[in-house]
KOLDRENTOR-923181 format. One record per atom (N, C-alpha, C, O): residue in three letters; atom name; chain; x, y, z. Coordinates in steps of 0.1 Angstrom, whole numbers, m for minus. Layout:
{"Ala" "CA" "A" {X Y Z}}
...
END
This chain:
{"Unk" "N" "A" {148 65 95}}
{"Unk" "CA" "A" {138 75 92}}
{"Unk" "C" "A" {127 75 103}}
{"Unk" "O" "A" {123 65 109}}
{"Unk" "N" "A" {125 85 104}}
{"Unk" "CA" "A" {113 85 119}}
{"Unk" "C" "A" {100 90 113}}
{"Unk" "O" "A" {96 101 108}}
{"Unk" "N" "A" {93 74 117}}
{"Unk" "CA" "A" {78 84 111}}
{"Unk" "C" "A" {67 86 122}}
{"Unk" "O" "A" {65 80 133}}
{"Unk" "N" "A" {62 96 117}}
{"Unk" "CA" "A" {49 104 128}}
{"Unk" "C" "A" {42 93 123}}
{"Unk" "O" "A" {42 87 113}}
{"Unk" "N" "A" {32 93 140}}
{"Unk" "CA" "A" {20 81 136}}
{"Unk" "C" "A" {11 88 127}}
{"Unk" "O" "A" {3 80 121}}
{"Unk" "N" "A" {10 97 124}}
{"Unk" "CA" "A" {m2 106 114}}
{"Unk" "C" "A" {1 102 104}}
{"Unk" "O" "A" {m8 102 96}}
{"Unk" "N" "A" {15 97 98}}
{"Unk" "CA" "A" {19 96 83}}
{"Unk" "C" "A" {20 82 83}}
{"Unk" "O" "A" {20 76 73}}
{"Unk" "N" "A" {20 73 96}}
{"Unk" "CA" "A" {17 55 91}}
{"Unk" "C" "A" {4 57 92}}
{"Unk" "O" "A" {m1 46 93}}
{"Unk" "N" "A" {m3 64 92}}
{"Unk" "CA" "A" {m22 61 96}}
{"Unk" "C" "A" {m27 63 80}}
{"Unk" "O" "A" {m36 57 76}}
{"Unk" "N" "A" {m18 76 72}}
{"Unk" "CA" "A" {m23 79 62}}
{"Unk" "C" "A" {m18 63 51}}
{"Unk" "O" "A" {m25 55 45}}
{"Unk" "N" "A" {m6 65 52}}
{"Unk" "CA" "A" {m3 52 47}}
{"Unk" "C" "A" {m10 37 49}}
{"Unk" "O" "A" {m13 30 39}}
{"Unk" "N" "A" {m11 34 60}}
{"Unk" "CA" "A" {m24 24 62}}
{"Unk" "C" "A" {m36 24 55}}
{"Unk" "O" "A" {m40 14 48}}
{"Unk" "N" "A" {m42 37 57}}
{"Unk" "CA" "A" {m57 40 49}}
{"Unk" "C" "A" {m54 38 34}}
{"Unk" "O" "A" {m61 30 27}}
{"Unk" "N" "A" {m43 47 28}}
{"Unk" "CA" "A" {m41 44 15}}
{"Unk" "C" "A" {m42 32 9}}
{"Unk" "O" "A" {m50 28 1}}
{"Unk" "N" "A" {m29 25 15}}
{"Unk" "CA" "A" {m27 13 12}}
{"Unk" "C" "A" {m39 5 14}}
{"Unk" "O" "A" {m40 m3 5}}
{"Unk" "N" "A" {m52 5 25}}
{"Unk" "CA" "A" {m65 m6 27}}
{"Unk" "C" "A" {m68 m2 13}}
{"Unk" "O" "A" {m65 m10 4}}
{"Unk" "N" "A" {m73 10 11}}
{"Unk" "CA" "A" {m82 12 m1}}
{"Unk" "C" "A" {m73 7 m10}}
{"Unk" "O" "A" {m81 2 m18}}
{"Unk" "N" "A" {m64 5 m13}}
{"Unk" "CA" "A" {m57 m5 m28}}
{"Unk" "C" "A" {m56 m21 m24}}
{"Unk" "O" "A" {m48 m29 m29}}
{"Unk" "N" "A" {m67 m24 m13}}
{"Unk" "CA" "A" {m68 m42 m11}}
{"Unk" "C" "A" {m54 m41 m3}}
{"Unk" "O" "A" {m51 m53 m3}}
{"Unk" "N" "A" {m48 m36 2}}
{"Unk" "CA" "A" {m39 m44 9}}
{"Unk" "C" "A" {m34 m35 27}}
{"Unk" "O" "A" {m31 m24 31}}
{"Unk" "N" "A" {m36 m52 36}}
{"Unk" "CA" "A" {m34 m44 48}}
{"Unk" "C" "A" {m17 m42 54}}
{"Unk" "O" "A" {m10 m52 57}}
{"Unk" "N" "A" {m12 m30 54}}
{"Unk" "CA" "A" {3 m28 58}}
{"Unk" "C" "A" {0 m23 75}}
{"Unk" "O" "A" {9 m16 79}}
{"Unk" "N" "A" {m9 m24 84}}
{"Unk" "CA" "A" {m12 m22 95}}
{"Unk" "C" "A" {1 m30 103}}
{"Unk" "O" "A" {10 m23 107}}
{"Unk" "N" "A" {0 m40 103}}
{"Unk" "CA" "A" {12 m53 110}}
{"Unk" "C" "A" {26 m49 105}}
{"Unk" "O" "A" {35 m54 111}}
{"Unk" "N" "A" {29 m40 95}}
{"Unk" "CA" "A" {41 m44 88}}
{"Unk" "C" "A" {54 m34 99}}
{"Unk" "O" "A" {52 m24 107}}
{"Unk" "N" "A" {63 m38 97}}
{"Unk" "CA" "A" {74 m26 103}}
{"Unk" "C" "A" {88 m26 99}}
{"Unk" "O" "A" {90 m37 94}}
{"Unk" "N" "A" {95 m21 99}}
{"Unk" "CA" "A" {105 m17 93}}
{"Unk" "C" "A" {118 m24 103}}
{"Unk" "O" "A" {125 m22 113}}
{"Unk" "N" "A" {117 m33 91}}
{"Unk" "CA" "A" {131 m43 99}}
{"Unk" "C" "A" {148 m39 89}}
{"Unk" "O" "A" {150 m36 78}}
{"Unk" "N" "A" {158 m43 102}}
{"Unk" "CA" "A" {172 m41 95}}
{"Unk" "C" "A" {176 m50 86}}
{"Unk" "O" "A" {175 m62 89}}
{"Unk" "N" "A" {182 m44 72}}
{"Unk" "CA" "A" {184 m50 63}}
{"Unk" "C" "A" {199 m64 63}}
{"Unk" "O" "A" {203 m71 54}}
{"Unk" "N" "A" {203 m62 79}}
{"Unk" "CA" "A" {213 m68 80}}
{"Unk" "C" "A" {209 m84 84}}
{"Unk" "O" "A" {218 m93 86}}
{"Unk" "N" "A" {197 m86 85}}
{"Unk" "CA" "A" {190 m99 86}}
{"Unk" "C" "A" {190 m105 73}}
{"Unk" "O" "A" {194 m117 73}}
{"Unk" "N" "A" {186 m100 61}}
{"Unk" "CA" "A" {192 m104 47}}
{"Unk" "C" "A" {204 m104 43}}
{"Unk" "O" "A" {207 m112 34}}
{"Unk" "N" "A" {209 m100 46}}
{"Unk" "CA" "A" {224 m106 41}}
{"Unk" "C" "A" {230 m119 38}}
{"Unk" "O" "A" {239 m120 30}}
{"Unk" "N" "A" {225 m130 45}}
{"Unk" "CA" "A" {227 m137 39}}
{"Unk" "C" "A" {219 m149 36}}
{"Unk" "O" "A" {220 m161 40}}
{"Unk" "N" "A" {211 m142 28}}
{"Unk" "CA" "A" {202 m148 17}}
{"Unk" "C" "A" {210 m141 4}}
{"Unk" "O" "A" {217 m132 4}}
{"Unk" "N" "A" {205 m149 m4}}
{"Unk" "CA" "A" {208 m148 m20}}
{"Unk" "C" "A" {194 m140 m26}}
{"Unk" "O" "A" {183 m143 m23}}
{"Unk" "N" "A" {197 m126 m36}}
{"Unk" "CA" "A" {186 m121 m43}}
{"Unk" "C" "A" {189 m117 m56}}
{"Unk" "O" "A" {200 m115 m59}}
{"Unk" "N" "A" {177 m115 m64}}
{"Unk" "CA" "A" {175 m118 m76}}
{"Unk" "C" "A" {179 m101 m77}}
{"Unk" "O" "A" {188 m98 m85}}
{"Unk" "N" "A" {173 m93 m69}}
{"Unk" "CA" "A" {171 m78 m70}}
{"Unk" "C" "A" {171 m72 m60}}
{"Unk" "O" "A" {164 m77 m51}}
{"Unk" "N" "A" {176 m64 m59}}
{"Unk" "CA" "A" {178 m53 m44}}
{"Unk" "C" "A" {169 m40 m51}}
{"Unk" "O" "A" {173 m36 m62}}
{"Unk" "N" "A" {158 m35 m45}}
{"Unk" "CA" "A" {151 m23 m54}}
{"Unk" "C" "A" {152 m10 m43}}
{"Unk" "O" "A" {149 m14 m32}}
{"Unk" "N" "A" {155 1 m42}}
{"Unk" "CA" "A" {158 11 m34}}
{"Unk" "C" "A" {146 24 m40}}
{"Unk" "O" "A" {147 30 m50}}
{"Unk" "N" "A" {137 24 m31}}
{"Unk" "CA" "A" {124 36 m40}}
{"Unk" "C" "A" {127 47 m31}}
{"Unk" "O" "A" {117 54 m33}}
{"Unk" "N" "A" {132 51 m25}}
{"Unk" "CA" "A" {130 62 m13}}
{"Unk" "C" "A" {137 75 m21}}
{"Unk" "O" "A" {149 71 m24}}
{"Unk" "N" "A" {134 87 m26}}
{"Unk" "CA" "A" {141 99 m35}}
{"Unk" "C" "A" {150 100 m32}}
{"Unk" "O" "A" {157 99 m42}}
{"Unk" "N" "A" {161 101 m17}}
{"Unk" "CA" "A" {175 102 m16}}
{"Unk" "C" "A" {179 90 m13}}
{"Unk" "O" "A" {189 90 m7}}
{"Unk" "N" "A" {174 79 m15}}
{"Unk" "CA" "A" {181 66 m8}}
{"Unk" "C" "A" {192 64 m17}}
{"Unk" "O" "A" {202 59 m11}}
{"Unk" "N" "A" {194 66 m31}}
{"Unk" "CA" "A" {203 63 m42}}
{"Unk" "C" "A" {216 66 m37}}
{"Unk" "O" "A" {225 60 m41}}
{"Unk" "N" "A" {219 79 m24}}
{"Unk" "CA" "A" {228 91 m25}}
{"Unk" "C" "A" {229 88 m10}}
{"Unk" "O" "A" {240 86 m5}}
{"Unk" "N" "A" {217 86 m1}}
{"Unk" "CA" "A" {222 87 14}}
{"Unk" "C" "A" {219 71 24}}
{"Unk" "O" "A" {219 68 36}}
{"Unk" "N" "A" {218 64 14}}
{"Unk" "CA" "A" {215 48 22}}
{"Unk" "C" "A" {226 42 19}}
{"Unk" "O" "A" {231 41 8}}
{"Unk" "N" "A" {231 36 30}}
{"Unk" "CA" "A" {244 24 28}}
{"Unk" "C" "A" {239 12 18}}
{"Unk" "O" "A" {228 7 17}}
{"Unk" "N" "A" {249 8 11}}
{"Unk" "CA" "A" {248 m2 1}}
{"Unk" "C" "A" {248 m16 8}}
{"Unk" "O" "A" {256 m22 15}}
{"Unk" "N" "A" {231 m20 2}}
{"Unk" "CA" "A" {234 m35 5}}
{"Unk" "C" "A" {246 m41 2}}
{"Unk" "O" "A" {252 m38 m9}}
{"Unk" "N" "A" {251 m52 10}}
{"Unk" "CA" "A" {262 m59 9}}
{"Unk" "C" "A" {258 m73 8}}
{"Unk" "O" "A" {268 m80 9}}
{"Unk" "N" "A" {247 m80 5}}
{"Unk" "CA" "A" {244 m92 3}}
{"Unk" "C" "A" {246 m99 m12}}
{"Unk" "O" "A" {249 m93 m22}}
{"Unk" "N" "A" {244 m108 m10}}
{"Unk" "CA" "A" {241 m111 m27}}
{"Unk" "C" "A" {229 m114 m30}}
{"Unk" "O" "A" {220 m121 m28}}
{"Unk" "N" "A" {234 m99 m41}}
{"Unk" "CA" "A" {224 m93 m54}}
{"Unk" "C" "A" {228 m98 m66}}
{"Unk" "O" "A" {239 m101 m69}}
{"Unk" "N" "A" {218 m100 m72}}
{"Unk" "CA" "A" {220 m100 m87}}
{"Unk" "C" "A" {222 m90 m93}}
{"Unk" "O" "A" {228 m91 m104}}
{"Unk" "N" "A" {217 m81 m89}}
{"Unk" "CA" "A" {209 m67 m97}}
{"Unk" "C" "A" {207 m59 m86}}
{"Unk" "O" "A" {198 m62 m78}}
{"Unk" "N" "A" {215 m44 m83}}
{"Unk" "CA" "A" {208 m37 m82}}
{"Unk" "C" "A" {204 m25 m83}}
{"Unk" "O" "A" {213 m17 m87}}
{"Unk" "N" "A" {194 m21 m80}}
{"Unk" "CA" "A" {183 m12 m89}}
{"Unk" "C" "A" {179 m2 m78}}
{"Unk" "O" "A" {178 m4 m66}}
{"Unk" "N" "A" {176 15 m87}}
{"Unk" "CA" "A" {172 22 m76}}
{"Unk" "C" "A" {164 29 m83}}
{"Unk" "O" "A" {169 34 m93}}
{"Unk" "N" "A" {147 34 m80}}
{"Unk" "CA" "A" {136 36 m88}}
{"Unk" "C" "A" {132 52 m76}}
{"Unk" "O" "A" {123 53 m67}}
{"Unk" "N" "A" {138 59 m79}}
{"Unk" "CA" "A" {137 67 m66}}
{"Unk" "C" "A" {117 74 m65}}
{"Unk" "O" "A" {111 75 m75}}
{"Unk" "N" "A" {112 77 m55}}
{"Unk" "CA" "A" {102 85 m56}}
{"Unk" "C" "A" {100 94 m41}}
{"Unk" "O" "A" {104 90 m30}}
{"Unk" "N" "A" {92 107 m42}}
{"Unk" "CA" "A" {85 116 m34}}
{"Unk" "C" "A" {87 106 m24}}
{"Unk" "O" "A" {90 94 m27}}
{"Unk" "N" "A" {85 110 m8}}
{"Unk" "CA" "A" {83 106 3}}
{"Unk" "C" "A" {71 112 7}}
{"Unk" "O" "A" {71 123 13}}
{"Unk" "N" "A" {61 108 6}}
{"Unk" "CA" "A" {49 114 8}}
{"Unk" "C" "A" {49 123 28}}
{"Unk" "O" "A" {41 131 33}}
{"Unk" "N" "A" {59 116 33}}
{"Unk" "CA" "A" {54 121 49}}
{"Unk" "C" "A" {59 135 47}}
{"Unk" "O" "A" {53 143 53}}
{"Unk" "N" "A" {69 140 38}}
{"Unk" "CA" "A" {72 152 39}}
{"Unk" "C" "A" {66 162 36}}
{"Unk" "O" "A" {70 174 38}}
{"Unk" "N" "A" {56 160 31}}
{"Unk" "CA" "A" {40 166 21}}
{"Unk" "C" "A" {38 174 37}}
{"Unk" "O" "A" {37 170 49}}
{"Unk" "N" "A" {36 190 29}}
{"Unk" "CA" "A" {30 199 41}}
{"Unk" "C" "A" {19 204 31}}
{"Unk" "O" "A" {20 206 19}}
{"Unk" "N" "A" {6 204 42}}
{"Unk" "CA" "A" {m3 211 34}}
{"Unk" "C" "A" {m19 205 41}}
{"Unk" "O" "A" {m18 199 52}}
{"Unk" "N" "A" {m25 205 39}}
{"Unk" "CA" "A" {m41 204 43}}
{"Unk" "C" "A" {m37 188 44}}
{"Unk" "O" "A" {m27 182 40}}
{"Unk" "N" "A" {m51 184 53}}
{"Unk" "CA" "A" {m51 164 52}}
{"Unk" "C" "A" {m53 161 39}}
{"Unk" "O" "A" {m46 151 36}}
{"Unk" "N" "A" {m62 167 30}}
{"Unk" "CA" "A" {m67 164 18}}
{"Unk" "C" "A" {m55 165 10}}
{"Unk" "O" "A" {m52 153 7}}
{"Unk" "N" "A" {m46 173 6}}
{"Unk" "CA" "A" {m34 178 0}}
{"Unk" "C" "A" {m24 166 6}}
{"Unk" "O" "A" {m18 160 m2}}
{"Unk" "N" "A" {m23 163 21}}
{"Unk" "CA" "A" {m15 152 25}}
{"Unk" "C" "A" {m15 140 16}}
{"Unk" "O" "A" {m7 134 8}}
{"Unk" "N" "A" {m29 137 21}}
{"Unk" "CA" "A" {m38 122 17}}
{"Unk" "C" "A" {m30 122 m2}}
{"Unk" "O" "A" {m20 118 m7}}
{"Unk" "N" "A" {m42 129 m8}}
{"Unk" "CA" "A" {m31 132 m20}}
{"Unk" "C" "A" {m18 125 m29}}
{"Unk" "O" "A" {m16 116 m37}}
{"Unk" "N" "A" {m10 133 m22}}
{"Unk" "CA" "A" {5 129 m21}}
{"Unk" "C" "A" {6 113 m20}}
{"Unk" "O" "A" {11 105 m28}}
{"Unk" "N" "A" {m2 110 m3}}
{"Unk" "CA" "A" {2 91 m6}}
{"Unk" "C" "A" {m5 87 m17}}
{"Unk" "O" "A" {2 78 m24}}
{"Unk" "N" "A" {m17 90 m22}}
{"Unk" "CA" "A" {m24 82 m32}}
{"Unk" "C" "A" {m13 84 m45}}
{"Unk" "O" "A" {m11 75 m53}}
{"Unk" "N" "A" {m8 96 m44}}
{"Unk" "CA" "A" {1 99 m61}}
{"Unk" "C" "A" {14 92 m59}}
{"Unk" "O" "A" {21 91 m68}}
{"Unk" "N" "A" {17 88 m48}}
{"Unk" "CA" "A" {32 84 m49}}
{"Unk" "C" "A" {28 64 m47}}
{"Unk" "O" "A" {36 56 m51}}
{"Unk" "N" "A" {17 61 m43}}
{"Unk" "CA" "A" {15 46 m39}}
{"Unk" "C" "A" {16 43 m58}}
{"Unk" "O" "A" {24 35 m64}}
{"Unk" "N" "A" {3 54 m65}}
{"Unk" "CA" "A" {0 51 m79}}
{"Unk" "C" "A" {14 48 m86}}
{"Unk" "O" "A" {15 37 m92}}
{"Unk" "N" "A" {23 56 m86}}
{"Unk" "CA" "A" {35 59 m92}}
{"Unk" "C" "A" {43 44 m87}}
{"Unk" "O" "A" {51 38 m95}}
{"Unk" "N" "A" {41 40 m79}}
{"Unk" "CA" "A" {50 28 m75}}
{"Unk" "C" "A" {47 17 m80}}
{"Unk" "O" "A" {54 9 m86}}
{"Unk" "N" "A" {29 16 m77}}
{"Unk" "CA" "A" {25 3 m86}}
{"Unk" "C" "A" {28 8 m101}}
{"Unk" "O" "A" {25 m1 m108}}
{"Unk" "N" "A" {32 17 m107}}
{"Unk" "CA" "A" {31 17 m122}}
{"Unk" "C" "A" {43 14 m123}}
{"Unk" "O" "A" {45 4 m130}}
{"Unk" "N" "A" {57 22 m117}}
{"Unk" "CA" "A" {72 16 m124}}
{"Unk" "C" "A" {72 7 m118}}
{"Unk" "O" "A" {79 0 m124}}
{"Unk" "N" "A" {69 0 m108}}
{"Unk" "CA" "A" {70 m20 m105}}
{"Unk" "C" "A" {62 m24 m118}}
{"Unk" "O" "A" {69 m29 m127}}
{"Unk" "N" "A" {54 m23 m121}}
{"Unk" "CA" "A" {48 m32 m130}}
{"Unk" "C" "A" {51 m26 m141}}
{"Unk" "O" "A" {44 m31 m151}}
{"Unk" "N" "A" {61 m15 m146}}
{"Unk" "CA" "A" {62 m16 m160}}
{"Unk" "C" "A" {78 m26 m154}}
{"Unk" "O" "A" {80 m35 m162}}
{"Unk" "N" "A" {85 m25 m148}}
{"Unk" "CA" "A" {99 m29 m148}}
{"Unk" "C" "A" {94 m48 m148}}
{"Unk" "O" "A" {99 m57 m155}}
{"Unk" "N" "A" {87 m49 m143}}
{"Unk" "CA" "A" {84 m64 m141}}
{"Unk" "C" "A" {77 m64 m155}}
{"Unk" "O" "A" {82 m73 m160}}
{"Unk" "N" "A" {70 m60 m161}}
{"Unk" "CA" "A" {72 m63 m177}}
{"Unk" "C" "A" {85 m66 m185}}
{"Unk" "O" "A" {85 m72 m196}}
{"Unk" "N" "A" {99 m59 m177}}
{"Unk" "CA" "A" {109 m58 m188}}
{"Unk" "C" "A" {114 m73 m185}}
{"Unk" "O" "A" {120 m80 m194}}
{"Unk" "N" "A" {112 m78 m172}}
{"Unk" "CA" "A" {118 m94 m166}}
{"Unk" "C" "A" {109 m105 m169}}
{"Unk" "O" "A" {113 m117 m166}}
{"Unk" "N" "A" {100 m105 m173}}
{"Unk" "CA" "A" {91 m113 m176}}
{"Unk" "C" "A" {93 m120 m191}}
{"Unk" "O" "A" {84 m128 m195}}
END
């Protein structure tokens, strides 16, 4: 996935204002996990269900919770901005209702 620095900058911003810095973070290959052992493989991305290769490590579980990609959001900064705040909301809510069901 190729992202424009305008849509990690919005994501940054979003993300500070909910307490957390994703500034440092980057997008590493999943082939470095492999062999580790996991509880859960979780897949949030709207087409990842349909166009992402299947982890092959060991899972216990896994799970695909699809949502919006906010970088694809066309429209004003405000209408942009938006989008990340409605799609970050949406994530902390099905993580924390699904981690109610494991708990």
């Amino acid at each position: 996935m190729k992202i424009r620095k305008a849509t990690f900058e919005d994501a940054i911003e979003v993300m500070r204002d909910a307490g957390m810095d994703i500034s440092h973070h980057t997008s590493d290959s999943v082939k470095q996990y492999l062999n580790e052992e996991w509880d859960y493989v979780i897949t949030v991305c709207g087409g990842a269900n349909e166009s992402c290769p299947a982890f092959i490590g060991k899972v216990g579980k896994r799970l695909h919770i699809g949502f919006d990609d906010p970088s694809e959001a066309k429209g004003t900064s405000e209408f942009i901005h938006s989008e990340f705040i409605r799609v970050r909301n949406e994530i902390k809510q099905a993580l924390y209702e699904f981690y109610k069901t494991i708990s």
